[in-house]
Backbone as CSV, one residue per row, in Angstrom:
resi,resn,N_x,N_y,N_z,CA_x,CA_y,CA_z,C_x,C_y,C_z
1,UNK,-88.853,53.411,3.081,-90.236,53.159,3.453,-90.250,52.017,4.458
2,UNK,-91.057,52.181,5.606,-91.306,51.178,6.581,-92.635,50.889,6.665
3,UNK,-92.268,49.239,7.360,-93.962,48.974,7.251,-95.248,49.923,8.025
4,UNK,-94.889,50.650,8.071,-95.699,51.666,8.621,-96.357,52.693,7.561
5,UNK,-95.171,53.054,6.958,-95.724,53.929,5.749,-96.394,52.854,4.678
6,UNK,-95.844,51.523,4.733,-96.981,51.149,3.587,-98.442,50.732,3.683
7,UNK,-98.741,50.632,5.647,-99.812,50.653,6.153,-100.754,51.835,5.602
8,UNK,-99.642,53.379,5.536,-100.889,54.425,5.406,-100.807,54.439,4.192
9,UNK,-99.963,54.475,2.925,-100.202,54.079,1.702,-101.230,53.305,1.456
10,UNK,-101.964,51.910,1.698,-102.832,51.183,1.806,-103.906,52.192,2.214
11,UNK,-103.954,52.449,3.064,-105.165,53.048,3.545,-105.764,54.438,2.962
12,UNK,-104.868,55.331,2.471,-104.591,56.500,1.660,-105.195,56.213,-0.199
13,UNK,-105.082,54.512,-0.259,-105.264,54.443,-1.687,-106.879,54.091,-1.822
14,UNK,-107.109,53.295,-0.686,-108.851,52.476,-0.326,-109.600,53.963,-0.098
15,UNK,-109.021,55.212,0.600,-109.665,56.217,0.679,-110.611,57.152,-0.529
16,UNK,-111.640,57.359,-0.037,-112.141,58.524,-1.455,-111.325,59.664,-1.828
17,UNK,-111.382,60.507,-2.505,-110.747,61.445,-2.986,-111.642,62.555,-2.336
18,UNK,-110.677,63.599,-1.449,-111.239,64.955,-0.846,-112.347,65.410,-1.553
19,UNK,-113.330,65.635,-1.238,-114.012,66.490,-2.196,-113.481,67.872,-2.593
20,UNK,-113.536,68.290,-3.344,-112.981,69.642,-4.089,-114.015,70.595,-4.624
21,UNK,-113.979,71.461,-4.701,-115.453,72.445,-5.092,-115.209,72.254,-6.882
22,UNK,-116.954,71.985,-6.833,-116.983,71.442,-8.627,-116.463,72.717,-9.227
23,UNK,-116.138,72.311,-10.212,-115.715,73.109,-11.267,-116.685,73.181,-12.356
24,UNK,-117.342,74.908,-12.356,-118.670,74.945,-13.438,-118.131,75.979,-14.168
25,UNK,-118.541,76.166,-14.953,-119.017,78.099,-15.071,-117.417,78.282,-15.821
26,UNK,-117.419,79.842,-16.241,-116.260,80.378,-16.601,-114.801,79.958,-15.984
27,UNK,-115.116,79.699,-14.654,-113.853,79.437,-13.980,-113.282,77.915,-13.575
28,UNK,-113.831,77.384,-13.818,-113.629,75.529,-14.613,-112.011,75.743,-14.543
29,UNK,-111.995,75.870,-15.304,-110.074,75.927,-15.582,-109.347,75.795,-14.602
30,UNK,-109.422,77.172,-14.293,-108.491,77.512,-13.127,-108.821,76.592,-11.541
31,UNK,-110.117,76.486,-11.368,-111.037,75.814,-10.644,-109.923,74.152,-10.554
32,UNK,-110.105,73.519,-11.586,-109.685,72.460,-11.834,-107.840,72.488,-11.643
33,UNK,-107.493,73.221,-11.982,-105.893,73.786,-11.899,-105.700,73.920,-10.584
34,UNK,-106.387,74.715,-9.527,-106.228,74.891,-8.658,-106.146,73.613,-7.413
35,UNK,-107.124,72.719,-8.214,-107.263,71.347,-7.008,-106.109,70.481,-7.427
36,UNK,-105.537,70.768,-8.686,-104.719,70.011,-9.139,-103.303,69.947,-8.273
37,UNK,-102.746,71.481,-8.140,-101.962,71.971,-7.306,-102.136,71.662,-6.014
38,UNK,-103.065,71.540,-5.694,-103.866,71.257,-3.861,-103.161,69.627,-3.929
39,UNK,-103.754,68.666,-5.154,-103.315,67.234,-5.272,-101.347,67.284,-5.221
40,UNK,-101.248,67.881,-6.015,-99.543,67.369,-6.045,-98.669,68.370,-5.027
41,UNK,-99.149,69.233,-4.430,-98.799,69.643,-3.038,-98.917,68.680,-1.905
42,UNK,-100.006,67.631,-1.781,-100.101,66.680,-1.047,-99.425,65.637,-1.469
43,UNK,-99.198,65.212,-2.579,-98.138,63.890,-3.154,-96.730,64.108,-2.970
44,UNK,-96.907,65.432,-3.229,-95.232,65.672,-2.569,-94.718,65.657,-1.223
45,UNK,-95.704,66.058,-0.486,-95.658,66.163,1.087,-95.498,63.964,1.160
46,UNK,-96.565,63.435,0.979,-96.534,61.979,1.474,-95.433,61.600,0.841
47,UNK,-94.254,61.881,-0.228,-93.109,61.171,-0.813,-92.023,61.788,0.079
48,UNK,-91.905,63.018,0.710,-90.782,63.355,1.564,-90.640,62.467,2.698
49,UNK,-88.748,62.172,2.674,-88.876,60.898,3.631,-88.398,61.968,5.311
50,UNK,-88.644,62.257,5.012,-88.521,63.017,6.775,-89.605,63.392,7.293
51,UNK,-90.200,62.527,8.428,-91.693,62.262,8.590,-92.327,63.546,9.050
52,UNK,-91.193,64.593,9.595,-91.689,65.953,10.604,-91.579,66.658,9.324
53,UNK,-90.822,66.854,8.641,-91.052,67.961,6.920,-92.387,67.077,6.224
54,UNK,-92.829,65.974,6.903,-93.827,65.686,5.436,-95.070,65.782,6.557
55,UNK,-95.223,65.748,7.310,-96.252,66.782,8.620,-96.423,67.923,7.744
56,UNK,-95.300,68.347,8.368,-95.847,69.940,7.827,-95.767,70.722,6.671
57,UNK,-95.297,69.703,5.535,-95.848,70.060,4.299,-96.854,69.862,4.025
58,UNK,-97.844,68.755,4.460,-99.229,68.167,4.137,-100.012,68.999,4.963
59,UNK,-99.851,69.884,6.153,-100.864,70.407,6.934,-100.302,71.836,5.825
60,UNK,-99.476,72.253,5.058,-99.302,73.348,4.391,-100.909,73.038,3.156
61,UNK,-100.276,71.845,2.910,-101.539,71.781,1.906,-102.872,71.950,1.992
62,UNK,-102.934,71.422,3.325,-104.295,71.453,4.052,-104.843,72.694,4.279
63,UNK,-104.017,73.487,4.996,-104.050,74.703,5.222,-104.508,75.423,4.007
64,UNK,-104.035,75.386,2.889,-104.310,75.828,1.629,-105.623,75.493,1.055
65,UNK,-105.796,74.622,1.023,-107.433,73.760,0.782,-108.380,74.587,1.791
66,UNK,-108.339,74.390,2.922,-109.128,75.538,3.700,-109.336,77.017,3.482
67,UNK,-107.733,77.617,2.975,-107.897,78.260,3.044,-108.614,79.048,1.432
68,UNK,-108.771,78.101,0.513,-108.648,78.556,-0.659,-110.869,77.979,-1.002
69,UNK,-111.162,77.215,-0.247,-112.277,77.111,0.035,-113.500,78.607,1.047
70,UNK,-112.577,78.526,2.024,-113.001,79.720,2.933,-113.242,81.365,2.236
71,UNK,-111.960,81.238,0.870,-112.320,82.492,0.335,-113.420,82.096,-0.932
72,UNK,-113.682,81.196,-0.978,-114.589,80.880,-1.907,-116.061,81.473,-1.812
73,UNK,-116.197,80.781,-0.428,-117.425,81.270,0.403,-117.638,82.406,0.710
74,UNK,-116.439,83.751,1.136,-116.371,84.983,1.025,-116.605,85.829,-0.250
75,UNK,-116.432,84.806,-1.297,-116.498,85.378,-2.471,-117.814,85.440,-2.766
76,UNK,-118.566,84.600,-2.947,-120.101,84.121,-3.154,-120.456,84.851,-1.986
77,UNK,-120.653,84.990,-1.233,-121.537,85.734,-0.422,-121.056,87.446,-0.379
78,UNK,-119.848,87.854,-0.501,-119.960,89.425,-1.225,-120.859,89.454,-3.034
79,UNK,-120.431,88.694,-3.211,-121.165,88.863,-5.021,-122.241,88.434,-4.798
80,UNK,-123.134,87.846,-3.868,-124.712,88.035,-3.783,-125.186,89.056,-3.883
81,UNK,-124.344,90.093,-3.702,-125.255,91.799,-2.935,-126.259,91.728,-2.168
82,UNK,-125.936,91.047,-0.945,-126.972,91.235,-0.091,-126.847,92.648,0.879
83,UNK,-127.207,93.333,1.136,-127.327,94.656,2.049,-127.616,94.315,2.977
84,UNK,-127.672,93.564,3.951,-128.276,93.358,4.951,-127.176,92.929,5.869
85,UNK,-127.785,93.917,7.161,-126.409,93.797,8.264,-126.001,92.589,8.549
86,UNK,-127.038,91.564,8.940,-126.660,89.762,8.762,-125.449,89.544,7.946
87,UNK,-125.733,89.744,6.819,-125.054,89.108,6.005,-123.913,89.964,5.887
88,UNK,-123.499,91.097,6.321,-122.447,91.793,6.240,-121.047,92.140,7.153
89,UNK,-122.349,91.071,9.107,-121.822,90.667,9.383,-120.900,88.929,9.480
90,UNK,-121.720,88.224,8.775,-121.260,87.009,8.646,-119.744,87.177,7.437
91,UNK,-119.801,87.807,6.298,-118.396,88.466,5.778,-117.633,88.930,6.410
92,UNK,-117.627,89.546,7.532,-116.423,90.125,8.370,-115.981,89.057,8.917
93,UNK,-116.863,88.687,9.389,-116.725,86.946,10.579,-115.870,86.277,9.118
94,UNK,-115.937,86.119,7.792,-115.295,85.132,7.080,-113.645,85.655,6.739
95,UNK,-114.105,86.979,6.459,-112.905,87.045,5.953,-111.809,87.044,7.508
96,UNK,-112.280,87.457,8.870,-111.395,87.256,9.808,-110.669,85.887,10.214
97,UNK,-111.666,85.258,9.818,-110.932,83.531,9.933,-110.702,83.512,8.983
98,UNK,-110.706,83.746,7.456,-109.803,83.511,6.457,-108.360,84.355,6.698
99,UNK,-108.064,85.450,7.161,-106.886,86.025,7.850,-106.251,84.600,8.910
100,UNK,-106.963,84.604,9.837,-106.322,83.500,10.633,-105.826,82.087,9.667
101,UNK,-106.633,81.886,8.884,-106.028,80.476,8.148,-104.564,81.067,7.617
102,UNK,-104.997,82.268,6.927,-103.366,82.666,6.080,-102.255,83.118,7.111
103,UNK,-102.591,83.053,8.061,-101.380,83.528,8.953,-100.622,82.001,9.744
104,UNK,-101.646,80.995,9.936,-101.556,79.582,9.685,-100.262,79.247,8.887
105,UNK,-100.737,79.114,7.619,-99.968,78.920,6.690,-98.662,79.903,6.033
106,UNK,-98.699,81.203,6.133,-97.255,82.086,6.392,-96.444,80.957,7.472
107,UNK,-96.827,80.767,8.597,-96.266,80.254,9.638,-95.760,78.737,9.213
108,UNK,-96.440,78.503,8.876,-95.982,76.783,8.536,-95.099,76.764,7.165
109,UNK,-95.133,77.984,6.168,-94.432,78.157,5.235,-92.901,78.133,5.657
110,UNK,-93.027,79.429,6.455,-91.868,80.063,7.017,-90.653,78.522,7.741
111,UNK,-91.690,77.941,8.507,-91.050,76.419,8.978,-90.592,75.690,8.410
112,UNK,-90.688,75.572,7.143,-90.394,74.352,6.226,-89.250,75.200,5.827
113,UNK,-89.499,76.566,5.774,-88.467,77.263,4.678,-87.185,77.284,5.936
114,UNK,-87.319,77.455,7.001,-86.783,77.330,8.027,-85.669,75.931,8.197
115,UNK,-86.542,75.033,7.909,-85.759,73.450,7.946,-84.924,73.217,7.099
116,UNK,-85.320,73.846,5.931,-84.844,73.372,4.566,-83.170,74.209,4.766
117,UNK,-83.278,75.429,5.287,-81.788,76.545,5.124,-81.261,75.763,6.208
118,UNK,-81.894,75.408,7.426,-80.707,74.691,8.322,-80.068,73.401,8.072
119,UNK,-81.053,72.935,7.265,-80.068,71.458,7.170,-79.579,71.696,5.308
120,UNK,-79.526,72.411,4.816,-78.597,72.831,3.976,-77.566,73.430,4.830
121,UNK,-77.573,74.221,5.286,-76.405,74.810,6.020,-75.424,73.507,7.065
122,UNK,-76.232,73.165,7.481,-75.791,71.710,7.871,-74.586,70.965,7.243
123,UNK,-75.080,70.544,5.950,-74.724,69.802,4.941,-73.825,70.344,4.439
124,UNK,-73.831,72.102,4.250,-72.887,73.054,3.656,-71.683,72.594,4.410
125,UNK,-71.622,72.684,6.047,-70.116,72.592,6.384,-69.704,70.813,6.862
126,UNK,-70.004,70.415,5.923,-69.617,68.905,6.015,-70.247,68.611,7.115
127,UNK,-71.175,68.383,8.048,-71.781,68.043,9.150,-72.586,66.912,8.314
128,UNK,-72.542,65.433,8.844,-73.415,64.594,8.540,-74.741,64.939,9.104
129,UNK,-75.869,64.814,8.725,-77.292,65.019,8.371,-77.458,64.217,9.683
130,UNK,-78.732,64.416,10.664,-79.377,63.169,11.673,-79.605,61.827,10.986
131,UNK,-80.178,61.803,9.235,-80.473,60.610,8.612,-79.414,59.734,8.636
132,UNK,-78.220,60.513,8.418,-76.718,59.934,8.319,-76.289,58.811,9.171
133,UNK,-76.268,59.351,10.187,-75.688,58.847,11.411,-76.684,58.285,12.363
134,UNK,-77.475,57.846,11.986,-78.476,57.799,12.845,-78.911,58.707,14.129
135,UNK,-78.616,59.538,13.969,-79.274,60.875,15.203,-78.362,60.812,16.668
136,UNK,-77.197,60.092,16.216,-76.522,60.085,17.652,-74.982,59.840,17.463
């Protein structure tokens, strides 16, 4: 940790907590489970010490939060039953940017999963790591 990271630590702790969609009704549980996972997907991302894997594990999370909000809103507005072309076009319009968020996140999945096999493979044939050696 450098004084840099304990700058955003500081600032990360004075911060409010994301808002998260309340948890009411039958689905409380999972509701609550679900932000929970959203939370320690992000704690894990800010404890990885490789600042470009903890980028893009935290925009994974992010990505997820959006994207797990966005179908929320798709959800509630098909289970209104509204009939009306408005509203049937504003669902197409959601679920098409909810496609774009998940293709987002495939992509940023795929990257991490990407980093992780090369610098195992790395490591596999005795090659010191960039952390190692200092990158040169």
């Amino acid at each position: 940790m450098d004084e840099h990271d304990h700058e955003v630590a500081t600032a990360d702790a004075a911060a409010p907590p994301s808002p998260k969609i309340a948890a009411t009704g039958k689905h409380a549980k999972y509701l609550n489970r679900r932000n929970q996972r959203l939370d320690d997907l992000t704690a894990e991302a800010l404890e990885e010490p490789d600042a470009l894997r903890a980028t893009v594990k935290n925009v994974i999370a992010q990505l997820f939060d959006i994207g797990y909000r966005m179908g929320d809103d798709v959800k509630a507005s098909i289970g209104s039953g509204q009939a009306k072309p408005k509203a049937r076009q504003d669902v197409a319009a959601g679920i098409n940017a909810l496609m774009l968020v998940h293709r987002q996140i495939t992509r940023y999945v795929q990257l991490d999963q990407q980093w992780v096999s090369e610098r195992t493979s790395t490591n596999e044939a005795g090659m010191p790591s960039v952390e190692v050696d200092g990158g040169g």
